[in-house]
C-alpha positions in Angstrom: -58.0 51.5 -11.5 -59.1 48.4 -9.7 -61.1 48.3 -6.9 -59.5 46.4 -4.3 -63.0 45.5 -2.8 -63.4 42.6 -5.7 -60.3 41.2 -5.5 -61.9 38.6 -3.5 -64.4 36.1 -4.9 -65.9 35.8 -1.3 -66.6 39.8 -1.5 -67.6 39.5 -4.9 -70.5 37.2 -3.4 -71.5 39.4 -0.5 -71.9 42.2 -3.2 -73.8 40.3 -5.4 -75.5 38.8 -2.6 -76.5 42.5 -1.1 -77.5 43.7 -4.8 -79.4 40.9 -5.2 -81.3 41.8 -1.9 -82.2 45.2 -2.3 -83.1 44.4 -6.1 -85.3 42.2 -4.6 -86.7 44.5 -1.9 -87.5 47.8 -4.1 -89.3 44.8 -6.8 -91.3 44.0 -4.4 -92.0 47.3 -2.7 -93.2 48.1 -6.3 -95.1 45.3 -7.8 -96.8 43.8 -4.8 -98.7 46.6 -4.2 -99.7 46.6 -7.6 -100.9 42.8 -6.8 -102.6 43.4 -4.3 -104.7 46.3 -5.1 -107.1 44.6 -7.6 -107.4 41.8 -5.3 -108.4 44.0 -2.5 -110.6 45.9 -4.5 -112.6 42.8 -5.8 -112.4 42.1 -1.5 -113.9 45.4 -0.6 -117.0 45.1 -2.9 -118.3 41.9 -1.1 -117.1 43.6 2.3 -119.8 47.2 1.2 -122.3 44.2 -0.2 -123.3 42.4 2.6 -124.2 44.7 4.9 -126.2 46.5 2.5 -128.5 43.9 1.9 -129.5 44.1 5.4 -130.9 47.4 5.2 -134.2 47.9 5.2 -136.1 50.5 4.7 -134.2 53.1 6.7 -130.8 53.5 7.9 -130.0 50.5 10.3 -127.7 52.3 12.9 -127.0 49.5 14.5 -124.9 48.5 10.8 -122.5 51.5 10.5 -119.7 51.5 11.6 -115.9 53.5 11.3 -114.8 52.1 8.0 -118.6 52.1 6.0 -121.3 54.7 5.2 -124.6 54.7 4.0 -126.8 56.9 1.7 -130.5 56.2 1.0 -132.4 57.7 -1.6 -136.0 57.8 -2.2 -136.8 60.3 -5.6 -134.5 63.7 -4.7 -134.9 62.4 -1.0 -131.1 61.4 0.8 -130.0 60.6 4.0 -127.3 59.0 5.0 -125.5 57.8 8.5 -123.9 60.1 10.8 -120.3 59.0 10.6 -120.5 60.0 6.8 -118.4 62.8 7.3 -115.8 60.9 8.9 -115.5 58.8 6.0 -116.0 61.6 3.6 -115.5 65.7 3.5 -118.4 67.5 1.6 -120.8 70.2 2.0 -123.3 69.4 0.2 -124.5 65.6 -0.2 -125.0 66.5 -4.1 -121.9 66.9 -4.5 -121.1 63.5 -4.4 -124.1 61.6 -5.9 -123.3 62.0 -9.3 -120.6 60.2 -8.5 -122.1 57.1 -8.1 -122.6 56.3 -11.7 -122.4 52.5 -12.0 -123.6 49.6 -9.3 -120.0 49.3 -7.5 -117.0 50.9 -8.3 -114.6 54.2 -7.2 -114.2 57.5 -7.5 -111.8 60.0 -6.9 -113.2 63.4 -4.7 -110.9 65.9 -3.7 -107.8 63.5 -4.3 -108.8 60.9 -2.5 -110.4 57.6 -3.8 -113.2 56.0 -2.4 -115.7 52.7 -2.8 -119.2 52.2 -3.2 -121.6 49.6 -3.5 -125.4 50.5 -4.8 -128.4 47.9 -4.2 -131.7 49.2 -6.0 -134.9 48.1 -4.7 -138.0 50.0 -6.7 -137.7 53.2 -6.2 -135.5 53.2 -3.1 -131.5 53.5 -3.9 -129.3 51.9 -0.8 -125.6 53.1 -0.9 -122.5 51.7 0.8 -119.5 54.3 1.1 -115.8 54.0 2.5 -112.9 55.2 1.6 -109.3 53.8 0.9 -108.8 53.1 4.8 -109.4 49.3 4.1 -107.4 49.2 0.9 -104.8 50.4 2.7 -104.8 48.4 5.8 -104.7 45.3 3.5 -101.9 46.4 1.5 -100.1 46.7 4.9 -101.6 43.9 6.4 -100.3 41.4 3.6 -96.4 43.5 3.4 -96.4 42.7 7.1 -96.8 39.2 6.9 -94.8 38.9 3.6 -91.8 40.9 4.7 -90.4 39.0 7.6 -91.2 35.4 5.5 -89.0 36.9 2.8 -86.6 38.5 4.7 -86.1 35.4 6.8 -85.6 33.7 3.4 -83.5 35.8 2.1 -81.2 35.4 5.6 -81.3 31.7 5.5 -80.5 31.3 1.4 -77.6 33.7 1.9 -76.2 31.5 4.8 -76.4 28.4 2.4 -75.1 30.6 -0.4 -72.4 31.9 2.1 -71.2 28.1 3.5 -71.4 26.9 -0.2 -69.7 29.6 -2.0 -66.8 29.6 0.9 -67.0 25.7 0.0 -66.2 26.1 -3.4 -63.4 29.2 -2.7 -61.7 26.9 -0.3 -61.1 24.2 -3.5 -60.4 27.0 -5.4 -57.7 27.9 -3.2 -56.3 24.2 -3.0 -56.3 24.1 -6.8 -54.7 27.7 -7.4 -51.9 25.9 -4.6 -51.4 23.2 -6.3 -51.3 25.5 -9.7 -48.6 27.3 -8.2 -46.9 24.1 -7.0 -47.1 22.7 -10.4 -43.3 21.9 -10.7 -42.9 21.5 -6.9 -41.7 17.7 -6.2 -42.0 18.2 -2.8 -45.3 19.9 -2.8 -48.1 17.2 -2.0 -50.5 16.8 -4.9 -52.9 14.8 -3.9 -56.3 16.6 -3.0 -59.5 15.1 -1.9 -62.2 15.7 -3.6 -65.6 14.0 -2.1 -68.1 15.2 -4.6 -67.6 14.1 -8.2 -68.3 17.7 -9.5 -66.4 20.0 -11.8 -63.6 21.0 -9.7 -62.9 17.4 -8.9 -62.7 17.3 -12.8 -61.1 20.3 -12.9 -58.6 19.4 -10.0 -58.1 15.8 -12.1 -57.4 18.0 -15.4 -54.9 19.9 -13.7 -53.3 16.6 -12.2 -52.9 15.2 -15.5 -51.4 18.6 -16.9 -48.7 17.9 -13.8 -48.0 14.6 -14.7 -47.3 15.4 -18.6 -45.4 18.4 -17.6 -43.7 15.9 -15.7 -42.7 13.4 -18.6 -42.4 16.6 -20.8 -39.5 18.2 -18.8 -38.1 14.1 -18.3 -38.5 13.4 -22.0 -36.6 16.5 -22.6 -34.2 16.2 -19.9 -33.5 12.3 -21.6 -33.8 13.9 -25.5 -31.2 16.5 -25.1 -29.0 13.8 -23.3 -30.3 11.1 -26.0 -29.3 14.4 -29.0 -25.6 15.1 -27.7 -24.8 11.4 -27.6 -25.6 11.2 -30.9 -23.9 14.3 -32.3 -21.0 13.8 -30.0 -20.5 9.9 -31.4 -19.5 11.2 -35.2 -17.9 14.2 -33.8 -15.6 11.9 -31.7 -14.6 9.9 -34.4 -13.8 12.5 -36.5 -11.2 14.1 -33.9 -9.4 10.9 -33.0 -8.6 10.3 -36.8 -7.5 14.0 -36.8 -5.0 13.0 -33.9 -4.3 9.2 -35.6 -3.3 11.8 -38.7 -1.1 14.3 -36.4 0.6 11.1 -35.1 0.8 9.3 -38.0 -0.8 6.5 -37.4 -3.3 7.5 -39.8 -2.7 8.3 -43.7 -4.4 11.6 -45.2 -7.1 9.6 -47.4 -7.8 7.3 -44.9 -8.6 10.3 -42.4 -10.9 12.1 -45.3 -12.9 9.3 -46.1 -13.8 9.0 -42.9 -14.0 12.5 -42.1 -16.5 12.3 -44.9 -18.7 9.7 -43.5 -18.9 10.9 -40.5 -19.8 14.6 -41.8 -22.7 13.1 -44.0 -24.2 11.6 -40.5 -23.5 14.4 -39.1 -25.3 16.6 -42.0 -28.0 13.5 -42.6 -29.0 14.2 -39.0 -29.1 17.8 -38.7 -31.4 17.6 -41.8 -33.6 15.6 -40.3 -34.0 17.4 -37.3 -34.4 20.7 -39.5 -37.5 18.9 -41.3 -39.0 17.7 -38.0 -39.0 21.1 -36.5 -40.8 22.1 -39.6 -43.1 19.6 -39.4 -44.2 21.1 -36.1 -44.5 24.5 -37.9 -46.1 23.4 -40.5 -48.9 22.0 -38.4 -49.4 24.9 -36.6 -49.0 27.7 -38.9 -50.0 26.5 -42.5 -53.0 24.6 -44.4 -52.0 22.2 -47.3 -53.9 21.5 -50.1 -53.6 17.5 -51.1 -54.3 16.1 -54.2 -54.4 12.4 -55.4 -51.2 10.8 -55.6 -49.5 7.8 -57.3 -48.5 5.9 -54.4 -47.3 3.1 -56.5 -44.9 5.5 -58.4 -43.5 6.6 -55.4 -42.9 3.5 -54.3 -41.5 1.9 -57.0 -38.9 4.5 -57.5 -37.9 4.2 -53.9 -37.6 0.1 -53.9 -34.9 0.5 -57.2 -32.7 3.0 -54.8 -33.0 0.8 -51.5 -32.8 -2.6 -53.3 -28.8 -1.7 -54.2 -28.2 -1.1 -50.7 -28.7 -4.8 -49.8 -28.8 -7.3 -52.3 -29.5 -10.0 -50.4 -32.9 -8.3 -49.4 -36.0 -9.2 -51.9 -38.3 -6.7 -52.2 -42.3 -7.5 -53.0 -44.7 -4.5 -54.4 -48.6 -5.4 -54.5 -50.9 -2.6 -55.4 -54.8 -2.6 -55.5 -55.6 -0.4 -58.2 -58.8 1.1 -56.7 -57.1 2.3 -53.2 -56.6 6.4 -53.1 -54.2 8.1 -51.3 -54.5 11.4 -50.7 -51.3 14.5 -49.8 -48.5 15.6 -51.7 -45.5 13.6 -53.8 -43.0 15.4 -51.5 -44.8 14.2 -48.7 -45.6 10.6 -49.7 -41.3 10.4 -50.8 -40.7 11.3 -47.2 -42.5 8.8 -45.0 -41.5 5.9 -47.9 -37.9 6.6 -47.7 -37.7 7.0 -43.8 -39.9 3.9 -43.5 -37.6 1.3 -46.0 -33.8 3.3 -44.3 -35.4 1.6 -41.4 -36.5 -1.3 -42.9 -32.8 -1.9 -44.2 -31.5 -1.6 -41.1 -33.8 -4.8 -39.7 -35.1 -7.0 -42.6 -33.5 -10.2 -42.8 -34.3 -11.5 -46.4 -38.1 -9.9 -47.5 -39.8 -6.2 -47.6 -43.1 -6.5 -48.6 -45.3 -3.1 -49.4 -48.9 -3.7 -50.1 -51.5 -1.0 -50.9 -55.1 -2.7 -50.2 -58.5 -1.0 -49.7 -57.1 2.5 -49.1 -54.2 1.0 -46.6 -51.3 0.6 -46.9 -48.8 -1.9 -45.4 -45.1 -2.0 -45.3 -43.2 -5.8 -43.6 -39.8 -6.6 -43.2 -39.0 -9.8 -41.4 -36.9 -8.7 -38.9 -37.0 -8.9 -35.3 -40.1 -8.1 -33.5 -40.2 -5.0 -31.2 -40.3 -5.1 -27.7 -43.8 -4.0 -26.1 -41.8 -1.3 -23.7 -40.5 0.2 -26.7 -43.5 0.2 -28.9 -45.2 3.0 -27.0 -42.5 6.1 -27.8 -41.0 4.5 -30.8 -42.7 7.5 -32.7 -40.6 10.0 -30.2 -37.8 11.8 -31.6 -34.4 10.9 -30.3 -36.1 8.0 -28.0 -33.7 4.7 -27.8 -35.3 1.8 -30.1 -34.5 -1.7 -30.9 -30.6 -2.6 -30.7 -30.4 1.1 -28.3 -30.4 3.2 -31.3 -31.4 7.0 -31.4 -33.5 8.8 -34.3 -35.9 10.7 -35.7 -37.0 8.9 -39.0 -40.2 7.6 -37.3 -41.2 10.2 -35.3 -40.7 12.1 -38.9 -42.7 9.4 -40.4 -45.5 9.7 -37.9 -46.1 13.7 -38.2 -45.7 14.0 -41.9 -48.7 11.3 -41.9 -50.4 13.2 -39.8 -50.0 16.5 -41.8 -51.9 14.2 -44.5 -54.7 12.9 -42.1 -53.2 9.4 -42.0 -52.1 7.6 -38.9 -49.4 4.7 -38.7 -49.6 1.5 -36.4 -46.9 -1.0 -35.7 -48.0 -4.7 -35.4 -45.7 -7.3 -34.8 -46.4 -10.4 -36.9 -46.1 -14.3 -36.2 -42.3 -13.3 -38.4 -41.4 -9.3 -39.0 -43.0 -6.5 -38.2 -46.0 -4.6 -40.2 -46.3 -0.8 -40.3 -49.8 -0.2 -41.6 -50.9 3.3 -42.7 -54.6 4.3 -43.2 -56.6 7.5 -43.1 -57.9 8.8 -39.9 -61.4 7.8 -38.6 -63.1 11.2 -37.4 -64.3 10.7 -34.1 
């Protein structure tokens, strides 16, 4: 079950923000003390020390005081200061000389710890006694000058945290609108971002998202459109020489032949789109082994079956025998037969394929293409030069791609060059 609390990111701060606090707090509560114990120890030394060293040869009552007592020892002689027992419990002074074992340090009598501090001066032996009362009173001292500096802190970096994170939820929230919005023409988009961070980048990311979702849904709007006319065109023609036959304006062999031709566009195109679509599949779903391929075979196989289709055309092969191509024959057969059925469509009297340092180009000198239709002349079903529709490039230009090779159109002084080359990593 969710919690309904964190369904907010603002609440999810104040949590975290609270956690982080008291995380903070018990830390502290248990590893400053720790801290400040050693110093105040090394502190409470120097504080038995010096009055010690003004102590003569007897007890100097005029030096004692509520924190510190003193013991002074002469052979199995002691005597000590009156407020000894206020600083320590015993019954017997004995009982607590053998505990001063070393020059300075502490020991623990009837579970309490206390401090010492020993000056020897022949055979005379001056103590310096108190007990944790200082140690203490330090320890607080320094938790009650750090606490309200921390806490005070802690209140102003949540306030900045607070204002900032409610900052960042707000654009959150403007994005997430717009995100909802996405397909909204009537929705306003624009959002102003003043600081170049990663939600600007994030809100420009999801701008440019909008805008090809945009052309997406109007190239497909304009494809579908673009697809009927060009089914519906052969379909047409083949029903009005179906009526011409009914009213016999038509004769039978007439009708069939061009029932026939119109059935092969028909077939011709639904191929075509069968291939692209498996194109896409293909470059989602499978991985291809290539292998070296004879270009020049392919090519040469293809210009003797174009070259009957117009005689008037002259075809020129050149191939450098040390460029590689790399992909399948299948492959290779495709984009060379989709590039010359466009080529016969255009070329006025020369196609020219050349294979040179691993590139190859392919010229016909036909019309140059129009700079507005350069840009989608690789889109399926997109009108091209003399408003027709198609899918042989846009076949051409994935099938390379399959391969790793990428196609660019340049228009020349005369004709147009396709060049093909393998894909620079980036």
């Amino acid at each position: 079950m969710k919690l309904k609390i964190f369904n907010k990111l603002s609440h999810q701060l104040l949590i975290l923000i609270i956690v982080v606090f008291l995380a903070f707090f018990i830390t502290l509560g248990l590893v400053l003390p720790q801290v400040i114990v050693p110093s105040a120890e090394r502190n409470i030394y120097s504080y038995l020390r010096e009055p010690l060293e003004f102590v003569q040869s007897d007890i100097d009552e005029d030096l004692v005081t509520t924190e510190i007592a003193y013991l002074y020892k002469i052979g199995n002689t002691v005597a000590y200061s009156e407020n000894i027992h206020d600083i320590i419990d015993f019954k017997d002074v004995n009982d607590i000389l053998d505990a001063f074992t070393n020059d300075y340090g502490k020991f623990i009598y009837k579970n309490k710890i206390y401090y010492y501090y020993t000056l020897h001066n022949n055979d005379v032996t001056k103590i310096a006694l108190t007990n944790d009362t200082y140690i203490e009173k330090t320890k607080q001292d320094i938790l009650d000058a750090v606490i309200p500096v921390v806490i005070l802190a802690f209140l102003i970096i949540a306030l900045i945290l607070i204002f900032f994170c409610s900052f960042i939820v707000r654009k959150i929230e403007k994005l997430k609108e717009k995100i909802d919005n996405i397909d909204n023409t009537e929705y306003d988009h624009s959002i102003s971002f003043q600081v170049d961070d990663e939600m600007r980048s994030l809100e420009m990311a999801i701008e440019d998202m909008r805008v090809s979702l945009k052309k997406g849904e109007e190239y497909r709007n304009q494809m579908y459109q673009n697809i009927s006319h060009d089914f519906k065109t052969p379909l047409t023609v083949i029903k009005s020489y179906i009526e011409a036959y009914n009213d016999k304006i038509e004769d039978a062999n007439t009708v069939i032949d061009v029932i026939s031709e119109q059935t092969d566009k028909l077939e011709l195109k639904v191929h075509s789109l069968l291939y692209l679509n498996k194109l896409d599949y293909l470059k989602e779903n499978q991985k291809i082994s290539y292998e070296l391929v004879d270009l020049e075979k392919i090519v040469t196989t293809a210009v003797k079956e174009f070259k009957f289709r117009r005689k008037d055309v002259k075809f020129i092969v050149n191939f450098d025998k040390n460029s590689k191509f790399y992909g399948t024959y299948d492959y290779f057969e495709t984009v060379i037969d989709n590039l010359l059925a466009n080529f016969m469509r255009y070329a006025e009297t020369t196609i020219k394929i050349t294979a040179k340092n691993n590139r190859l180009t392919l010229y016909n000198d036909g019309p140059n293409i129009d700079d507005t239709l350069l840009e989608g002349i690789f889109t399926p079903f997109r009108k091209g030069i003399k408003g027709e529709f198609g899918l042989g490039l846009s076949i051409v230009k994935k099938t390379l791609a399959l391969m790793n090779y990428d196609i660019v159109i340049k228009n020349e002084k005369k004709g147009v060059s396709f060049i093909i080359s393998k894909k620079t990593s980036k």
